[in-house]
N, C-alpha and C positions, 0 to 999 in steps of 0.2 A: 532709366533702368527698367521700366516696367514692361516695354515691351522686348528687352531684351528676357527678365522673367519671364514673360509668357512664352518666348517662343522656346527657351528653354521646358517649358511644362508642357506644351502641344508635342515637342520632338518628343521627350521621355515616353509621354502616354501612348501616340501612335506606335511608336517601336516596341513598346510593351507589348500591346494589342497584338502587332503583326506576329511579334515570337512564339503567344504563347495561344495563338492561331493558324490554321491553316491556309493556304492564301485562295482558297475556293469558299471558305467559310466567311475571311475578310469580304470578297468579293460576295456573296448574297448578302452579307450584312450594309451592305450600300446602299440596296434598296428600300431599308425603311431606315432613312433617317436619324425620326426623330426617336428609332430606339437604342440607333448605335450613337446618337451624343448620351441618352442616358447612361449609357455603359461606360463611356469614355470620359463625364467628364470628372465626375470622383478623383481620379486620380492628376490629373489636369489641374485641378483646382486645389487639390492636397500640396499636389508641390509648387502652386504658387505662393500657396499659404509657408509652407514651409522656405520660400524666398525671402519671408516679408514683405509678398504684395497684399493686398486684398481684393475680393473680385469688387468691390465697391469703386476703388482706385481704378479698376482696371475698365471698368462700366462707365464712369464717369470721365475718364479720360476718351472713350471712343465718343462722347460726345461735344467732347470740347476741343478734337483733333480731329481732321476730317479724314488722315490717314493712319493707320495700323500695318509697318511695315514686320512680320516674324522672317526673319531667315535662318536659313539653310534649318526648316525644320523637319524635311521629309528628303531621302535618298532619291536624285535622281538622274540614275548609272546604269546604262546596257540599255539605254529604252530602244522600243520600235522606230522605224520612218516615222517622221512627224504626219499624220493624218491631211486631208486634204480638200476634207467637210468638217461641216459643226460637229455630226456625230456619226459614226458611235465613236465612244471613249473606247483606245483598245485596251483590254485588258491585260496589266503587264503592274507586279509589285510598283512601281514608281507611282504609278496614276491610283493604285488603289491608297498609296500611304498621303498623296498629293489631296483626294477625294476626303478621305478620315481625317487629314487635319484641319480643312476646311470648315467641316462637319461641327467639327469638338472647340472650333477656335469664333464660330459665329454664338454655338450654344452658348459659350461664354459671355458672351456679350446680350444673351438675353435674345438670341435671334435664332429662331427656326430656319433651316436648308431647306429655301424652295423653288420652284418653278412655275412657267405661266401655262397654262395649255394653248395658247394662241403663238406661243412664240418656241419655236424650234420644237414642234411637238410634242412639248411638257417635260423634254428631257431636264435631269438636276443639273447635270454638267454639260457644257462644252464646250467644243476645242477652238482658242478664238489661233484661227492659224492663217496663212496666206489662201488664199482659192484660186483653183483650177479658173481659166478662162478671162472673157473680156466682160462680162458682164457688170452691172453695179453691184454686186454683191461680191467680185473679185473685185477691181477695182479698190471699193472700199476696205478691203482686209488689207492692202496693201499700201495705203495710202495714211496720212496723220488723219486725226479726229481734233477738234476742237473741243472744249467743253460743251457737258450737258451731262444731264443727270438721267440714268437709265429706268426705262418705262415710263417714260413721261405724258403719256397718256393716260394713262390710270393718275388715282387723286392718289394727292400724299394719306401717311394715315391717318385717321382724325373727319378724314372728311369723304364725303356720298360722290362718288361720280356725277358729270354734269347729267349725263343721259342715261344711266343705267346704274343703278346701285348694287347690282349683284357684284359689279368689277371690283376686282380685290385692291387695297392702295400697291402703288410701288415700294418695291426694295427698299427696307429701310440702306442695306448694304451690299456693297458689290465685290465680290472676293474672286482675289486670282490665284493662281498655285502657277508657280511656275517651273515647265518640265525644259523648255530650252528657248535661248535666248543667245543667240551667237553671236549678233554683234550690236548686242546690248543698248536694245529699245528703250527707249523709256517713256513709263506713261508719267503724266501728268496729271494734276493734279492742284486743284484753286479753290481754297480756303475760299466758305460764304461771305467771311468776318471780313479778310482782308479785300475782298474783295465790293464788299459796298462800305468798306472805307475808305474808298477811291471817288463813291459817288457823291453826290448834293443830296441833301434828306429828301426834296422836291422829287428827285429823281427814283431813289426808295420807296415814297409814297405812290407813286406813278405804277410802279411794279408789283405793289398790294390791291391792285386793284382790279378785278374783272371785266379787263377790257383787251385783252391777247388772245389769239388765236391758235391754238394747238394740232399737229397731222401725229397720225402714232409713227414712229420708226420703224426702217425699212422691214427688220426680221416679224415685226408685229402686224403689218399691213397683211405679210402673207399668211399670217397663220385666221387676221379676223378673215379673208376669201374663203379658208378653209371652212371657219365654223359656223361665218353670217352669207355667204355668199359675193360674187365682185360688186353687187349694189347695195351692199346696204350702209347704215346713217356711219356705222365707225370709221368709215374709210373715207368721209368726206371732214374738210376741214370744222375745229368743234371752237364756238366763238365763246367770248363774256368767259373766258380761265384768270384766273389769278396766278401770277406765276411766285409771289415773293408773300413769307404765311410768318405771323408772329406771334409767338410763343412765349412760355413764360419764360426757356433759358436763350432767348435770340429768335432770328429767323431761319427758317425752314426755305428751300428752293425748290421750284418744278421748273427745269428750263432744257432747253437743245437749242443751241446755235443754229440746225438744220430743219424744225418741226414746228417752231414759237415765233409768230411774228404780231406786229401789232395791228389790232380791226382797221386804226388807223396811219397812212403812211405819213402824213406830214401832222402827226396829233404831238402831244408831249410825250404819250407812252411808248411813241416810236423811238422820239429823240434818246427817252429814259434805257430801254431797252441795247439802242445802239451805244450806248453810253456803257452799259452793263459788258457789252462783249468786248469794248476794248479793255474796260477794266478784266475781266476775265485773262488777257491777254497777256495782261502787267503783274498779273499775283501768280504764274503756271509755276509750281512748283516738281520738279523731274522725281521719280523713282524709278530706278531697274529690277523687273522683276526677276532676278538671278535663278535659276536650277536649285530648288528645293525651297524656294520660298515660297511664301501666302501673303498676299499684300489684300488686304479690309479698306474700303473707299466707306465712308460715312454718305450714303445717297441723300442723306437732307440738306444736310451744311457743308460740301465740299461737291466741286463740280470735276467730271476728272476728260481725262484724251489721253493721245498719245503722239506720239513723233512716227515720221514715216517708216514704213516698215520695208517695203520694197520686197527684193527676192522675190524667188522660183517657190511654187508649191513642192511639198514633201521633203523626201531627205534630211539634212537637220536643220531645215528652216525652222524659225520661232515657233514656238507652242506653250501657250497658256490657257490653263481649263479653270472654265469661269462658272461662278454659282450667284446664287442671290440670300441673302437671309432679311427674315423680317420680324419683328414681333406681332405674332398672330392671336397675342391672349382677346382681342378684340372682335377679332373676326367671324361673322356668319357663316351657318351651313353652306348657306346661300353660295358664297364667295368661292367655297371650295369644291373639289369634285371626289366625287362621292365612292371613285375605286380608286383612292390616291392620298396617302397621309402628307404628301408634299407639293399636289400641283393646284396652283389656284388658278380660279375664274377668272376672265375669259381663260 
């Protein structure tokens, strides 16, 4: 029931907002964030309270689920062509109510709306849709994903980058708003739990330990060209990662099926590793991100993908506008950039 509360308390509060708003005023109010969750989640949080949730239940449940599916929490009716790049986000009531419940349903969860500057130009949002062309970056929008957990190049939080400590940690969480979905993708999604309790403890141990090799992903490679140049140390593979972190409530994951491989190919961390991805394979649990939903992935303890997607760019091909949230109460100046209440280092 609790996430049917909440998503009953995100639809209430966005609809609120937008009424007794202009939609040019909703629309500047996107650009900072973190002052339209303060505005929005009062009300959010009053009527989950008046559900008989508590945000306690609801904070502690996103960490012991690795998914938060709210549906049909925001209208999404009369939209544009589906877009045909990452960005821009067109501006159209759907995607501003699609952006505000994201906004107000991470704050809840203890998580600031943010972005990388290395990755799609620091934008908050966008559009994970089919692309134009044959390249790998069409290709890939069109094609499944296996597990892996997003920006896995950057350290989880808690901990210093291997080679640069300004780098800000990865996404606590990964939110989707779903604007359309026509014949009904679904991403997936692999519980951390169920999933190394498929392995041998040997094998666990093996993946605690600083001996895997990490490449950042693909959106991330182009933006470090942008800001270190095509030669420098980030774009080259980064050794001695730890992929598997253990904490007081369980273990924490940094991994990509595409990005993480082991220093060594016939070591035990290989075997452990390969062992990890067919388990991966055996816990994939399916969600559809339906027209007016928000689906929250837990990036520490829950690995997610998706099913092939195929199709034509544009028209009512699929479109899902994607963000990140994290808890930044830890975070250095350092980390952040200095004309931007939401985009971090790199």
């Amino acid at each position: 029931m609790i996430d049917a509360h909440f998503s009953a308390a995100v639809r209430s509060g966005v609809a609120q907002w937008m009424q007794t708003n202009s939609i040019e005023d909703c629309q500047k109010a996107l650009a900072d964030p973190v002052q339209l969750a303060t505005e929005l989640t009062p009300p959010v949080l009053a009527a989950m309270i008046e559900a008989g949730t508590s945000l306690h239940a609801l904070q502690e449940r996103a960490w012991i689920h690795p998914v938060i599916h709210l549906r049909n929490v925001f209208e999404a009716t009369a939209l544009p062509e589906t877009p045909s790049a990452f960005v821009p986000i067109p501006e159209h009531p759907a995607t501003i109510a699609a952006r505000a419940a994201a906004i107000v349903a991470l704050a809840m969860l203890n998580a600031q709306t943010v972005s990388y500057g290395s990755e799609n130009d620091g934008h908050l949002f966008v559009n994970l849709v089919v692309l134009p062309g044959d390249g790998d970056f069409a290709n890939k929008s069109k094609g499944d994903m296996r597990g892996h957990t997003d920006g896995v190049y950057f350290p989880i939080r808690g901990q210093e980058h291997e080679l640069e400590k300004r780098f800000a940690p990865s996404p606590d969480f990964v939110c989707l708003s779903g604007l359309r979905n026509p014949d009904s993708v679904s991403t997936t999604v692999m519980p951390l739990s169920s999933v190394l309790a498929l392995l041998s403890p040997k094998d666990v141990e093996e993946l605690t330990k600083p001996q895997y090799v990490l490449r950042p992903q693909k959106t991330f490679r182009v933006g470090f060209k942008k800001l270190f140049g095509s030669d420098c140390q980030f774009l080259k593979p980064l050794p001695g990662v730890q992929l598997l972190f253990v904490g007081d409530n369980g273990h924490w994951i940094r991994f990509s099926h595409s990005a993480a491989v082991a220093e060594d190919d016939s070591s035990p961390a290989s075997q452990a590793i390969g062992r990890f991805e067919q388990a991966c394979l055996k816990c994939a649990d399916s969600v559809v991100v339906a027209p007016g939903d928000v689906v929250i992935v837990n990036n520490r303890i829950g690995l997610h993908g998706r099913s092939e997607v195929g199709g034509e760019p544009g028209g009512t091909s699929r479109w899902l506008l994607r963000t990140y949230g994290l808890d930044v109460e830890d975070l250095s100046e350092q980390q952040r950039y200095s004309d931007s209440v939401f985009k971090l280092y790199p």
